[in-house]
Each structure stands twice: as structure tokens, then as C-alpha cells.
C-alpha positions in Angstrom: 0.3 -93.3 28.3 1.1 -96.0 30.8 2.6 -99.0 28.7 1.9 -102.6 30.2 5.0 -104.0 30.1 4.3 -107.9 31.3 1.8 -110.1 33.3 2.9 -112.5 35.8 1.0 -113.8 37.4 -1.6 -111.8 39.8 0.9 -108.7 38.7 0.8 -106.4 36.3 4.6 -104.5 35.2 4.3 -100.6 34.0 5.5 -97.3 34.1 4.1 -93.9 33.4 5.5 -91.8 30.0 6.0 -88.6 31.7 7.3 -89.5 35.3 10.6 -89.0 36.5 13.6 -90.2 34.2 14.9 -92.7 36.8 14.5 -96.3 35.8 12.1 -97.7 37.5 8.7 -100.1 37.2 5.3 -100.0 38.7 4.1 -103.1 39.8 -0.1 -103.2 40.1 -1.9 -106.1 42.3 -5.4 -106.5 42.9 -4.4 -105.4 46.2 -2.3 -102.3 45.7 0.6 -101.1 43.9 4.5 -100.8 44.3 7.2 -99.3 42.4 10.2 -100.3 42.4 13.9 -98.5 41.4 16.3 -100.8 39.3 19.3 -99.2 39.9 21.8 -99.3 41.4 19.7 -102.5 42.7 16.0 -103.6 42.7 14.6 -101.6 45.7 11.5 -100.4 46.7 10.5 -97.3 46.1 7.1 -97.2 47.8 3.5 -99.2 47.6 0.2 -98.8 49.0 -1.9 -102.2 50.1 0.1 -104.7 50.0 1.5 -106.9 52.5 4.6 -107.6 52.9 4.4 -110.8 51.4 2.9 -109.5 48.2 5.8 -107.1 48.3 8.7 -109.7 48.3 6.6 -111.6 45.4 6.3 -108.1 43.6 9.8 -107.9 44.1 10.7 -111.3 42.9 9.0 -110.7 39.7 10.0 -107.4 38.8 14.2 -109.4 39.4 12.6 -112.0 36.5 11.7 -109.8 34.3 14.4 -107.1 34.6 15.5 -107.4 31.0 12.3 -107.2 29.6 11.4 -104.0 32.0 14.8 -102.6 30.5 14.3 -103.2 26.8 10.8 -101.8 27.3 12.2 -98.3 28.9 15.1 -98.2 26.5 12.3 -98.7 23.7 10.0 -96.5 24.9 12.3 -93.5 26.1 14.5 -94.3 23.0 17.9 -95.1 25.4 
């Protein structure tokens, strides 16, 4: 199950059910991908075809939407 969290934009906010149990989001882009850990801090984990650009904008909406990506997880995961 991979449960689309938001849309902004040209990007696309989800995670995996059954990936590790850090908090984290995936960020898809016609492009590539990213993910991106949310604590301690926002910080990139890893992505694949995007520039660097797109990065920082991934980056700049996963930090807008960083309640909603919570409330999902906690949701979801039931914490």
C-alpha cells in the first residue's frame, strides 16, 4: 500500500506501509524521486533524477506540509 499523502504542485507526498519505522516521506516528480527523514530535521535521505533545484523545491514542500505528512503517519501506523 503506498498512501498518497498530498499534491503540490508537480509533487506527489507518500510513503510505503511496510518500510522502515523511521519517519520519513517520499516525494515523487515527473523527474525522479526523493525521500526525505523528518527527524531530528527535514534532511535528505536520497533521490534519483532530480536536480538539485527540484530537490530544494522537494524539500521546501515536504517543510509546508510537515503536519499533514505527520498526522498521516501517526494515522496510518496508529502513533
Amino acid at each position: 500500500m503506498v498512501p498518497t499523502i498530498v499534491r503540490d504542485g508537480q509533487f506527489r507526498l507518500f510513503f510505503f506501509s511496510r518500510e522502515e519505522t523511521r519517519i520519513h516521506v517520499h516525494v515523487a516528480h515527473v523527474d525522479g524521486e526523493a525521500k526525505f527523514w523528518l527527524t531530528p530535521q527535514v534532511g535528505l535521505a536520497n533521490h534519483t533524477g532530480l536536480s538539485a533545484t527540484q530537490i530544494r523545491q522537494a524539500q521546501a514542500v515536504v517543510n509546508a506540509h510537515l503536519k499533514d505528512i505527520h498526522d498521516a503517519w501517526n494515522h496510518h501506523f496508529g502513533g
